[in-house]
Backbone as CSV, one residue per row, in Angstrom:
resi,resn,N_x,N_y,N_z,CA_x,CA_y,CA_z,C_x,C_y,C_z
1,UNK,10.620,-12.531,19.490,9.412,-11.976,18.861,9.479,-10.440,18.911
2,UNK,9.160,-9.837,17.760,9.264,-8.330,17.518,8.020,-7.290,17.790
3,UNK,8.151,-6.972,19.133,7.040,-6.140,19.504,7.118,-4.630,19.167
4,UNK,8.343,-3.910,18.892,8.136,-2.357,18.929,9.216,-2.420,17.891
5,UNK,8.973,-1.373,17.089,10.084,-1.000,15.920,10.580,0.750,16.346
6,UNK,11.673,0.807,16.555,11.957,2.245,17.154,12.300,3.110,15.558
7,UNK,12.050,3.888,15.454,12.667,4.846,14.191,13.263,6.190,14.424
8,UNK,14.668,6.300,13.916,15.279,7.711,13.703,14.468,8.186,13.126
9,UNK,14.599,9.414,12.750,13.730,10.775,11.974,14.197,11.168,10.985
10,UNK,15.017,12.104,11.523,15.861,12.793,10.251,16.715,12.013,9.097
11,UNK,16.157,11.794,7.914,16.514,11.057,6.844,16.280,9.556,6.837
12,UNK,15.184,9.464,7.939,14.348,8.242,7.846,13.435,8.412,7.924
13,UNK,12.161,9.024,8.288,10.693,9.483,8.070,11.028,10.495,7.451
14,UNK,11.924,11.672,7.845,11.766,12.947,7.014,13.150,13.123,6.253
15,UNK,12.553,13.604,4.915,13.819,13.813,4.286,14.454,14.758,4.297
16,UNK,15.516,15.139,5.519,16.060,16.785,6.052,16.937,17.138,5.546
17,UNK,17.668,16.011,4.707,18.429,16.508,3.951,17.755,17.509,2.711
18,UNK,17.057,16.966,2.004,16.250,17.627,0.675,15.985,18.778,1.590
19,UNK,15.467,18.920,2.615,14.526,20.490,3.189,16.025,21.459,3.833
20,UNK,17.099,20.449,3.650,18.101,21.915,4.215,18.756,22.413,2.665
21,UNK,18.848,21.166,1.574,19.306,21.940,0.557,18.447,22.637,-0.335
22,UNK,16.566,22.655,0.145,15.826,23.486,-0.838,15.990,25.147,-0.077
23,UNK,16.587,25.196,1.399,16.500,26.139,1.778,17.605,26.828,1.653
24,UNK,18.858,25.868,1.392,20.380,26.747,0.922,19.953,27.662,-0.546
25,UNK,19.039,26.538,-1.579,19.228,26.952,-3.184,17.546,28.231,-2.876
26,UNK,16.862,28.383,-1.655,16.401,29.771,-1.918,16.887,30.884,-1.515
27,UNK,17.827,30.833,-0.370,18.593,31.518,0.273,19.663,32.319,-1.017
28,UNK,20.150,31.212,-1.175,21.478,31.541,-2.268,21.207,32.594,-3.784
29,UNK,19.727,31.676,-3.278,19.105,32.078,-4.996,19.134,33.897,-4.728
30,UNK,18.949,34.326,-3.513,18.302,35.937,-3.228,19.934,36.686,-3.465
31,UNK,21.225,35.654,-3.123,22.299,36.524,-3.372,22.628,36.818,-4.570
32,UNK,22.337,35.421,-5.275,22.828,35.310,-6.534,22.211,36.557,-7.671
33,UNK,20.657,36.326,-7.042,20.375,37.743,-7.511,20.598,39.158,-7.655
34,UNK,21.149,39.597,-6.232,21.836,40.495,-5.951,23.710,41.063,-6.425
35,UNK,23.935,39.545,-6.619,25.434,40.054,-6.897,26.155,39.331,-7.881
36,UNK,25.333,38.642,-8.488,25.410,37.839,-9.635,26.234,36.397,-9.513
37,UNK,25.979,35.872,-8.422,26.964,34.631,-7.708,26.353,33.025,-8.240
38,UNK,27.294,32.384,-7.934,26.709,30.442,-8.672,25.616,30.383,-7.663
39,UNK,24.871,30.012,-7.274,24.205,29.362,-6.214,25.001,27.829,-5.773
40,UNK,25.401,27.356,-6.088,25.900,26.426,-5.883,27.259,26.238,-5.062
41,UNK,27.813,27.155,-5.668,29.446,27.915,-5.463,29.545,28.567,-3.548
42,UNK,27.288,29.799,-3.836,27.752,30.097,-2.363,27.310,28.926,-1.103
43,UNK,26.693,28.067,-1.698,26.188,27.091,-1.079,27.089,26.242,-0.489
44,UNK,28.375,25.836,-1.235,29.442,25.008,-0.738,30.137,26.066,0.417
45,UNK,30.503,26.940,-0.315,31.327,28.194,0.708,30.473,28.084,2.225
46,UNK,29.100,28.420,2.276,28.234,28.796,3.672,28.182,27.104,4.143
47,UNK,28.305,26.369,3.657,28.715,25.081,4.286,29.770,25.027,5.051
48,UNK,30.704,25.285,4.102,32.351,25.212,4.762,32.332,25.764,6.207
49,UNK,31.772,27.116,5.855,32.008,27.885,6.766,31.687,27.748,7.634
50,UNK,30.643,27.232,7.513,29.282,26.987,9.043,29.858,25.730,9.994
51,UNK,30.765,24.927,9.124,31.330,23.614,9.771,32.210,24.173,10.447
52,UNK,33.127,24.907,9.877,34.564,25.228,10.456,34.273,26.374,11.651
53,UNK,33.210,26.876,11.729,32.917,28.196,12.960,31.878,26.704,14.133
54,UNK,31.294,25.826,13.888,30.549,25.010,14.420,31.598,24.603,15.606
55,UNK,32.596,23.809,14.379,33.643,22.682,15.363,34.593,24.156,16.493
56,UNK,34.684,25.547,15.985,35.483,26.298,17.006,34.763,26.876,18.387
57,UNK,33.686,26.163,18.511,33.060,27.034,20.007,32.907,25.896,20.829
58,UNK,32.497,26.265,22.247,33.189,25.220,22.835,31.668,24.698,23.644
59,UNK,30.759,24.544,22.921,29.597,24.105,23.218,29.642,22.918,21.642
60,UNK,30.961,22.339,20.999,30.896,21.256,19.974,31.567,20.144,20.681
61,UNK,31.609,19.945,21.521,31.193,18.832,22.239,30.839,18.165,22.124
62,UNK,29.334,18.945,23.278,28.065,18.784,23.256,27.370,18.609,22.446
63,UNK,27.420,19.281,21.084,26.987,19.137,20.284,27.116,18.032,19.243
64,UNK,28.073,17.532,19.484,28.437,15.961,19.168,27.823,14.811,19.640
65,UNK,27.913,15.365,20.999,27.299,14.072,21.840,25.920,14.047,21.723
66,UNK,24.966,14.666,21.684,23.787,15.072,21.766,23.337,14.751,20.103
67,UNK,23.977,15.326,19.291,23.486,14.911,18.060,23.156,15.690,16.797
68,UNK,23.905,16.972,17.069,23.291,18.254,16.452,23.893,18.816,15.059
69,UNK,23.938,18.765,14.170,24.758,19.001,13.272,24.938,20.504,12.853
70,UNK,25.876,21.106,12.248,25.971,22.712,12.033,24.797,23.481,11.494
71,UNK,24.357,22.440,10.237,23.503,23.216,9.592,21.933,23.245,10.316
72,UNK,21.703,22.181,11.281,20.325,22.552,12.287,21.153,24.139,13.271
73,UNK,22.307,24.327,13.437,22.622,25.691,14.092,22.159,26.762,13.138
74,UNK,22.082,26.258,11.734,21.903,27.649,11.245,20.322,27.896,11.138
75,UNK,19.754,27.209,11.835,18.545,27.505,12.047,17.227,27.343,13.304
76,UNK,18.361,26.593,13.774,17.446,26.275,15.513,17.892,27.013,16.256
77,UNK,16.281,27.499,16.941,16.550,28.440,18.451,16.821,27.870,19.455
78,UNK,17.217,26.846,19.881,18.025,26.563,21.251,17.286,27.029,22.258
79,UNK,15.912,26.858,22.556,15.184,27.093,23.837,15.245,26.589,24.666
80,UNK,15.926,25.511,24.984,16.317,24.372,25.863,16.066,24.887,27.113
81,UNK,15.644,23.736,28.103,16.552,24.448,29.872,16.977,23.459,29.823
82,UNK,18.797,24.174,29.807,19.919,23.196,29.877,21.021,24.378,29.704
83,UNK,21.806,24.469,30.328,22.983,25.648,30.023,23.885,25.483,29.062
84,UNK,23.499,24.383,28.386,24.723,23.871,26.806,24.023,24.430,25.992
85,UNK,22.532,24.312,26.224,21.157,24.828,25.203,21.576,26.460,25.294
86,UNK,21.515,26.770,26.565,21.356,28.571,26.848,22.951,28.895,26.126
87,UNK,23.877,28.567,25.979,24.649,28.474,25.644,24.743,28.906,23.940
88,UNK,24.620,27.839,23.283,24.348,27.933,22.267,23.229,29.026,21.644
89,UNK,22.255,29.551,22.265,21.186,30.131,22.185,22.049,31.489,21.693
90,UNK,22.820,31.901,22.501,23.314,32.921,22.731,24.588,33.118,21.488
91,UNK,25.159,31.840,21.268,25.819,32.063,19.791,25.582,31.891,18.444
92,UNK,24.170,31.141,18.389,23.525,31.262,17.020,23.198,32.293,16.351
93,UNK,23.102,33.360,17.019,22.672,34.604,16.205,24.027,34.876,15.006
94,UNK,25.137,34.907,16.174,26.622,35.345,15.015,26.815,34.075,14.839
95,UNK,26.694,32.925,14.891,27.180,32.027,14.225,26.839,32.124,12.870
96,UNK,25.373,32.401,13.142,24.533,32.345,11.473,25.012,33.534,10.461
97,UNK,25.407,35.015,11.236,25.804,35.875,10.485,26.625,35.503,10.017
98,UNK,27.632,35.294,10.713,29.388,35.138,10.044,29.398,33.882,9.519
99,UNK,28.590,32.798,9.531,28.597,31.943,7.990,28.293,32.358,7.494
100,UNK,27.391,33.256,7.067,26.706,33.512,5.859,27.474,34.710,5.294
101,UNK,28.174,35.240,5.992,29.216,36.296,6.168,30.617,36.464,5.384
102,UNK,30.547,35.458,5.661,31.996,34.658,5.525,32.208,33.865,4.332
103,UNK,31.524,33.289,4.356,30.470,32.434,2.504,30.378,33.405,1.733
104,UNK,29.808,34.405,1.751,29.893,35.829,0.457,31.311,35.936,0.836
105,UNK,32.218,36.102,1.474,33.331,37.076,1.128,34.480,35.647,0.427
106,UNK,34.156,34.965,0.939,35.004,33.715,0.181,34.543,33.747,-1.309
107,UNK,33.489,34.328,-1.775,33.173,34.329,-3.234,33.551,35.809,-3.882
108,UNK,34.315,36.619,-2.854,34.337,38.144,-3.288,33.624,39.339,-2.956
109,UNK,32.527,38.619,-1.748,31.529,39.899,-1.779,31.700,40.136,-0.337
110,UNK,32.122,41.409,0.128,32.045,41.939,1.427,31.246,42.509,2.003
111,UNK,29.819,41.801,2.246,28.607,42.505,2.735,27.803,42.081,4.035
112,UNK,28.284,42.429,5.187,28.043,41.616,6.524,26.417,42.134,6.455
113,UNK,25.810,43.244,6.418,24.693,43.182,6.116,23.700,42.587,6.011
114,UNK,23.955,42.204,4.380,23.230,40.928,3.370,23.961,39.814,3.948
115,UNK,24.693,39.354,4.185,25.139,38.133,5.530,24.167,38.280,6.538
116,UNK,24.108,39.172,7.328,22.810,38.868,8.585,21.260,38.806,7.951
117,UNK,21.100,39.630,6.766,19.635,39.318,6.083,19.965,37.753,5.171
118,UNK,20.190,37.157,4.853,20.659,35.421,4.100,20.641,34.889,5.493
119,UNK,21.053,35.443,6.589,21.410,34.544,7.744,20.134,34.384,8.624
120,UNK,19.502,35.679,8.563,17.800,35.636,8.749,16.792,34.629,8.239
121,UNK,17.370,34.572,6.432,15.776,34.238,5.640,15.862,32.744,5.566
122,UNK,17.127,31.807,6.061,17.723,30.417,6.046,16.799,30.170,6.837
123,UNK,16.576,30.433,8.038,15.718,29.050,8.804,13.845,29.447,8.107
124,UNK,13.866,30.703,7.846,12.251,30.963,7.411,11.972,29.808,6.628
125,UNK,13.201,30.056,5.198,13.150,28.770,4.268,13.080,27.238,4.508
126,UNK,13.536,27.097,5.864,13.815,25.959,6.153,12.266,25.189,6.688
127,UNK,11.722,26.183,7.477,10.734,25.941,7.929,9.433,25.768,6.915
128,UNK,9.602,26.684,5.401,8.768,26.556,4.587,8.718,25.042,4.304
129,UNK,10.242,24.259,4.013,9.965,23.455,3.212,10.247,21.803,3.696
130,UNK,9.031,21.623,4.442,9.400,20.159,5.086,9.005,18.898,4.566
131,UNK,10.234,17.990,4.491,9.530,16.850,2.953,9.634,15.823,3.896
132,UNK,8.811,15.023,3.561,8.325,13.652,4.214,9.074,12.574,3.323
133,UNK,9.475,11.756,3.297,9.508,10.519,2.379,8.167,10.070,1.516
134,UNK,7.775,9.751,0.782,6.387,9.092,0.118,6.257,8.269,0.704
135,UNK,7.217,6.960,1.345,7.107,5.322,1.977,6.375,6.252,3.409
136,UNK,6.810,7.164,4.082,6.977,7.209,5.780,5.652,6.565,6.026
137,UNK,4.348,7.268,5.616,3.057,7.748,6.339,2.372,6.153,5.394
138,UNK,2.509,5.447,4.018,2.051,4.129,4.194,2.549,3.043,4.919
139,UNK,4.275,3.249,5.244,4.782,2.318,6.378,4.357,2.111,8.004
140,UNK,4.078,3.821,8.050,3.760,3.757,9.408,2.142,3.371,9.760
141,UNK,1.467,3.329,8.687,-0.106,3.139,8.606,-0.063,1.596,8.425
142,UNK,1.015,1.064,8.115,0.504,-0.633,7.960,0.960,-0.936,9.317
143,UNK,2.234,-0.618,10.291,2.758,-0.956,10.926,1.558,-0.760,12.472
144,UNK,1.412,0.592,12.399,0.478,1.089,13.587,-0.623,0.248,14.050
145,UNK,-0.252,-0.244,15.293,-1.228,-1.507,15.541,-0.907,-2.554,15.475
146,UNK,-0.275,-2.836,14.717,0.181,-4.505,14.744,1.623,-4.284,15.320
147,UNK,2.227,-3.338,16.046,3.866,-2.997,16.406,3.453,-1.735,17.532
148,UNK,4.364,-1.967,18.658,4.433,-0.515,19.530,5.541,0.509,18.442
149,UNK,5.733,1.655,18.308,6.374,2.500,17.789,7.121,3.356,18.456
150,UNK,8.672,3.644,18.496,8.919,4.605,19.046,9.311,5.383,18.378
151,UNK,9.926,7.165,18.320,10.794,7.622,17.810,11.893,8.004,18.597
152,UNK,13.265,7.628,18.027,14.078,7.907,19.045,15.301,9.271,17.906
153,UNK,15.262,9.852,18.542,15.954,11.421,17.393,16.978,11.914,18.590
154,UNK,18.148,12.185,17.575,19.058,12.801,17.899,18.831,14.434,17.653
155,UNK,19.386,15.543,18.943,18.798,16.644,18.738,18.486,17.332,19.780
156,UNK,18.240,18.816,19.690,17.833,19.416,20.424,15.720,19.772,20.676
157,UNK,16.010,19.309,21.835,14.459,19.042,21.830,13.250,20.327,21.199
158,UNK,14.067,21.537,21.260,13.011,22.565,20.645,13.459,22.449,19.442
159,UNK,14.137,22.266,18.269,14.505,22.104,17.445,13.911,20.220,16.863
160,UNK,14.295,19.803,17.399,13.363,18.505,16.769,12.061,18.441,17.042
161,UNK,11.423,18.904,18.277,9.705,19.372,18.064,9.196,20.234,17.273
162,UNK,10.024,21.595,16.700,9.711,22.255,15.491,9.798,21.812,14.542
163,UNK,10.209,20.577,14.204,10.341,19.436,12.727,9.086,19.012,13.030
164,UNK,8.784,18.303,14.244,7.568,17.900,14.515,6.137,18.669,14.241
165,UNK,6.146,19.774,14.374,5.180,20.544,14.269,5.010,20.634,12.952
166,UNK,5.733,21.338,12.155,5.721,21.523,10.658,5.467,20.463,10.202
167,UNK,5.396,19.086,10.668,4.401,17.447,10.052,3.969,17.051,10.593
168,UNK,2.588,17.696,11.321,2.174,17.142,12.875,2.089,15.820,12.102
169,UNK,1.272,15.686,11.266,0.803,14.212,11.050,1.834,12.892,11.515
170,UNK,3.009,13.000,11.360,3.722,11.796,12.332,3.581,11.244,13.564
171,UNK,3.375,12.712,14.501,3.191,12.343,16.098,2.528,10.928,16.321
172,UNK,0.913,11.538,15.562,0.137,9.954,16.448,0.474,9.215,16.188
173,UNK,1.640,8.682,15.655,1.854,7.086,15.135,2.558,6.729,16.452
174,UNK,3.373,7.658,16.992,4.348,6.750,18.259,3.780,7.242,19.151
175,UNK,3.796,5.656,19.903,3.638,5.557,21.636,4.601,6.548,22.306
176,UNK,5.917,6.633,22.051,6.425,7.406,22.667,7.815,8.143,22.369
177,UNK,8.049,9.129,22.152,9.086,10.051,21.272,10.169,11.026,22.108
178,UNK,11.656,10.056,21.920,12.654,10.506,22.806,13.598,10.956,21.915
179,UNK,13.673,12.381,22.529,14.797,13.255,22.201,15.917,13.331,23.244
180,UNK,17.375,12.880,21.997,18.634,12.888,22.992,18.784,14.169,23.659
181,UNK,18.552,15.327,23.407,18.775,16.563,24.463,18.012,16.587,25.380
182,UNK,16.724,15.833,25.343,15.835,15.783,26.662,16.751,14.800,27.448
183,UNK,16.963,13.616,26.744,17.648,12.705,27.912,19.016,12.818,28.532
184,UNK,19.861,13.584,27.483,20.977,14.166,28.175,22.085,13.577,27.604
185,UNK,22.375,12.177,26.623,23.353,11.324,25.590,22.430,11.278,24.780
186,UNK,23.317,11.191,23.561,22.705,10.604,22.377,23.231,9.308,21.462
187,UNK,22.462,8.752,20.399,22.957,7.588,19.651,24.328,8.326,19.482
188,UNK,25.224,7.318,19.844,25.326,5.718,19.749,25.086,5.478,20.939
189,UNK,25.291,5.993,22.229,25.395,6.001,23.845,24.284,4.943,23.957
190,UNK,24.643,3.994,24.593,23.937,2.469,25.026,22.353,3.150,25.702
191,UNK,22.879,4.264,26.512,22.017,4.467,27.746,20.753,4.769,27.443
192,UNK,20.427,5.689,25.827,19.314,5.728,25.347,18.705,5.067,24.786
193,UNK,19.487,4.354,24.392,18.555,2.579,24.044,17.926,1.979,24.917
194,UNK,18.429,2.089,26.248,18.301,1.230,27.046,16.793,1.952,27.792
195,UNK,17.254,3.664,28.259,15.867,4.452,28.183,14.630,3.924,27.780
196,UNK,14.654,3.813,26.153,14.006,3.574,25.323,13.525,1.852,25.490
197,UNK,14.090,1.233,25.488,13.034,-0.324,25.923,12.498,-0.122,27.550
198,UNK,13.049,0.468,28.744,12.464,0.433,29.756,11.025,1.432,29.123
199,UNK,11.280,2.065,28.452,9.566,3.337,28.250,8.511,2.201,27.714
200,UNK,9.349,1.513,27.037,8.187,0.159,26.381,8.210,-0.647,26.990
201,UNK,8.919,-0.587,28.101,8.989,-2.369,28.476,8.886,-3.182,28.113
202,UNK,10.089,-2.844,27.564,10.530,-4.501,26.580,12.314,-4.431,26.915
203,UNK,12.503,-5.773,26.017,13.426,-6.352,26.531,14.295,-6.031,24.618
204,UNK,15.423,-6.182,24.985,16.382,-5.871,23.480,15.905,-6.640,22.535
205,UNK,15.828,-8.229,23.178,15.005,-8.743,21.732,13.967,-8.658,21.291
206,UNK,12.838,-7.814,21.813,11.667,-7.499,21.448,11.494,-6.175,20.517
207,UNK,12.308,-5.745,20.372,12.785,-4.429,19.164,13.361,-4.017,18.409
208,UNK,13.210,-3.245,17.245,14.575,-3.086,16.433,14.110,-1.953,15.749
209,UNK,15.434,-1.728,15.726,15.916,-0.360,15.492,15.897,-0.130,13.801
210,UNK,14.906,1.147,13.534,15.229,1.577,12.067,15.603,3.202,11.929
211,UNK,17.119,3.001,10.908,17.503,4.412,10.925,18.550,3.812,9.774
212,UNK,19.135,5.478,9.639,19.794,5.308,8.246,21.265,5.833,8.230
213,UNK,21.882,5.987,9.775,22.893,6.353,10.068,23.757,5.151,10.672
214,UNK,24.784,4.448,10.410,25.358,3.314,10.622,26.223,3.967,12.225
215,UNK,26.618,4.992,12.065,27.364,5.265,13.340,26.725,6.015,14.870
216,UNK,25.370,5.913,14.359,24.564,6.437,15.007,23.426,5.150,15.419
217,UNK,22.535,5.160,14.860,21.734,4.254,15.011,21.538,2.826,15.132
218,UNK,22.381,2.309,13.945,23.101,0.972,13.717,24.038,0.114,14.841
219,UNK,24.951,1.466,15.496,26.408,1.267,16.684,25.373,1.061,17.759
220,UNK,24.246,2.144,17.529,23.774,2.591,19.138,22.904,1.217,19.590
221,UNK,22.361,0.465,18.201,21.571,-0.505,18.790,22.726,-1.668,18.850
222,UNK,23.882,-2.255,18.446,24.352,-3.182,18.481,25.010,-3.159,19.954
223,UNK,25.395,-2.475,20.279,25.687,-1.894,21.981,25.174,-2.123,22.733
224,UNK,23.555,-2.349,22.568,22.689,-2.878,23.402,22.190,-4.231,23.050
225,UNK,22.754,-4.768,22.033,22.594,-6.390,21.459,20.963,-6.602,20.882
226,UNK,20.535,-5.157,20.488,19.187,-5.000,19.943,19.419,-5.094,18.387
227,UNK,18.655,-5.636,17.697,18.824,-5.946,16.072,18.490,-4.366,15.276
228,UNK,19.261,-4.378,14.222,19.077,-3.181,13.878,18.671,-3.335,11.630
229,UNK,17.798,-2.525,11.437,17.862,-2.394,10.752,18.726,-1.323,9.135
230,UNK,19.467,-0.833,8.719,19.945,0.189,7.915,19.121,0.633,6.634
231,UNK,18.435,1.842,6.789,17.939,2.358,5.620,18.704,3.024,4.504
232,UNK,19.516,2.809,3.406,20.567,3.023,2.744,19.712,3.546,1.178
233,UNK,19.441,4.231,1.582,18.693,4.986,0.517,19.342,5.057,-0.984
234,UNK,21.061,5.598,-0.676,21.569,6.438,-1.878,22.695,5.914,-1.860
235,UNK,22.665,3.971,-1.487,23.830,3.318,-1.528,25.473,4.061,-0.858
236,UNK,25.071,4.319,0.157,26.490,4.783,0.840,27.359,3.749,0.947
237,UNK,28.152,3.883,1.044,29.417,2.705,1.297,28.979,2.283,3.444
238,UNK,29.346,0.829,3.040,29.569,0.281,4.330,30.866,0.289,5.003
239,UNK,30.398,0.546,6.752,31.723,0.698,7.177,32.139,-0.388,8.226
240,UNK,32.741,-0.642,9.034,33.047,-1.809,10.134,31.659,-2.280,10.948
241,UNK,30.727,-1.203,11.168,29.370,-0.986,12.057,28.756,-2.191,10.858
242,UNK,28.079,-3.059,11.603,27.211,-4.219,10.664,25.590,-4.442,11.384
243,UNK,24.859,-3.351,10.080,24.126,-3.706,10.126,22.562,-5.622,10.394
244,UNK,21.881,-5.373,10.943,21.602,-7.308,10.928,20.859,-6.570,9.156
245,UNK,20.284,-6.086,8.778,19.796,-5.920,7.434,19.812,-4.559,6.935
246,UNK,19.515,-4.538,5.737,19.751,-3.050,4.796,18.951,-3.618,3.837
247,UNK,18.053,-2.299,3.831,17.358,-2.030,3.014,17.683,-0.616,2.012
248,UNK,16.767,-0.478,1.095,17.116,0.346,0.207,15.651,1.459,0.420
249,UNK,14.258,0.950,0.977,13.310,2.170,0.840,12.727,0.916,1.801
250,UNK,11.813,1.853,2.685,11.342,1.305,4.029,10.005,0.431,3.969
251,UNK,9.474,0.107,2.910,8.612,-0.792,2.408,8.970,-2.616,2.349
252,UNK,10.340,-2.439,2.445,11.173,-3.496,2.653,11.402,-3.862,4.096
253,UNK,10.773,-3.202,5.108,10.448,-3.676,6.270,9.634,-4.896,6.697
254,UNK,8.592,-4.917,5.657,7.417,-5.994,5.830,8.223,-7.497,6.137
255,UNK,8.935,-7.506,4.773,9.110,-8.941,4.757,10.470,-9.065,6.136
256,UNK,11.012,-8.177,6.294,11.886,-8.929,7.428,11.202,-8.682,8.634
257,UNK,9.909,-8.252,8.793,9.395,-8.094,10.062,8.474,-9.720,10.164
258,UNK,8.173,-10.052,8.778,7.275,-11.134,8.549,8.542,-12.423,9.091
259,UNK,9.540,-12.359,8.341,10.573,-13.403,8.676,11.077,-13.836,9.679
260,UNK,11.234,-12.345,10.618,11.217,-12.696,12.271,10.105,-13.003,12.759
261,UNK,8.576,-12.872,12.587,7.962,-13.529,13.260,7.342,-14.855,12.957
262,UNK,8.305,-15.368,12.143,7.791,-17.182,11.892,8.557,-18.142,12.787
């Protein structure tokens, strides 16, 4: 019997993908103005770049394990108390320059400058523009009450509470909201699953897992022999990780929540 439904965040209640690429195409948009560049063109480049300076410091690890991807570096302050956090704190400033740095000069333009001002106005943008899904807030309004709720997010905890803030409206829906940098592993790591049903007290078969990352969310609950759901929005290809169901938009929860409880 299905007492608590746990949910990832990022690109399952919130759509972070759409809010990091409306903040690349305003960012880009201010160079393009300036130096007559694709937006698109510097957008791939400050990607590249930001990946390839991400994976060379030696806090990417951690940053693996925990859950953090490059482009939340180019915009989270790392307030953590944790010395991987203080760590990082301390290299985001030039990380962000010299992608953004590095991205203009791969297109021809040598302006470290306008690299640290683009490398500035990225997280402002980011923060302007936070998109919800349309399903999140009627799924979570039918569910609330008839289901315990958790959120379980991969991330750095000042950085995924500043997502939080910019939509307070999510908070009250969950009983209780665990961030892998607070706990110290992240999905796939058994141990936060396991966290996560002792906070509810419940048992693996009393929950299941909804998220939209198969190597993350999907691995992390089958590890713990907890049923998992896959939110597959934009038809990604399947990989060895087997989902128990896939859905296509989270309204499609009802009926397999209805099916398990007959």
């Amino acid at each position: 019997m299905i007492k608590a439904i746990f949910f990832d965040l990022d690109d399952t209640l919130l759509w972070d993908q759409r809010s990091v690429k409306k903040a690349f195409e305003s960012t880009c948009k201010v160079a393009a103005d300036k130096y007559n560049l694709d937006v698109d063109a510097l957008e791939e480049a400050v990607r590249k770049e930001a990946s390839e300076l991400y994976a060379s410091y030696e806090t990417y690890d951690f940053t693996k394990m925990i859950g953090i991807n490059p482009f939340e570096g180019l915009w989270g302050n790392f307030l953590d108390d944790d010395d991987n956090f203080r760590k990082m704190k301390e290299i985001v400033p030039s990380y962000r320059k010299d992608a953004w740095t590095r991205g203009l000069k791969a297109l021809g333009v040598d302006d470290p400058d306008f690299g640290y001002e683009l490398a500035e106005r990225f997280p402002a943008e980011r923060r302007k523009h936070p998109f919800v899904y349309d399903e999140s807030f009627r799924v979570l309004d039918e569910l609330k009450g008839k289901y315990k709720l958790l959120l379980l997010t991969n991330g750095s905890p000042d950085l995924q509470n500043t997502k939080l803030e910019i939509t307070p409206e999510l908070v009250p829906y969950f009983d209780h909201i665990i961030i892998s940098g607070a706990f110290g592993r992240g999905k796939p790591d058994p141990t936060i699953f396991e966290h996560a049903l002792e906070k509810m007290e419940l048992t693996k078969d009393e929950a299941i897992m909804v998220g939209d990352n198969l190597m993350t969310d999907i691995l992390g609950a089958s590890r713990v022999g907890m049923q998992s759901v896959w939110i597959n929005r934009h038809k990604k290809e399947r990989n060895e990780v087997r989902p128990d169901f896939e859905i296509t938009h989270l309204e499609e929860l009802y009926d397999i929540l209805d099916t398990m409880s007959k």
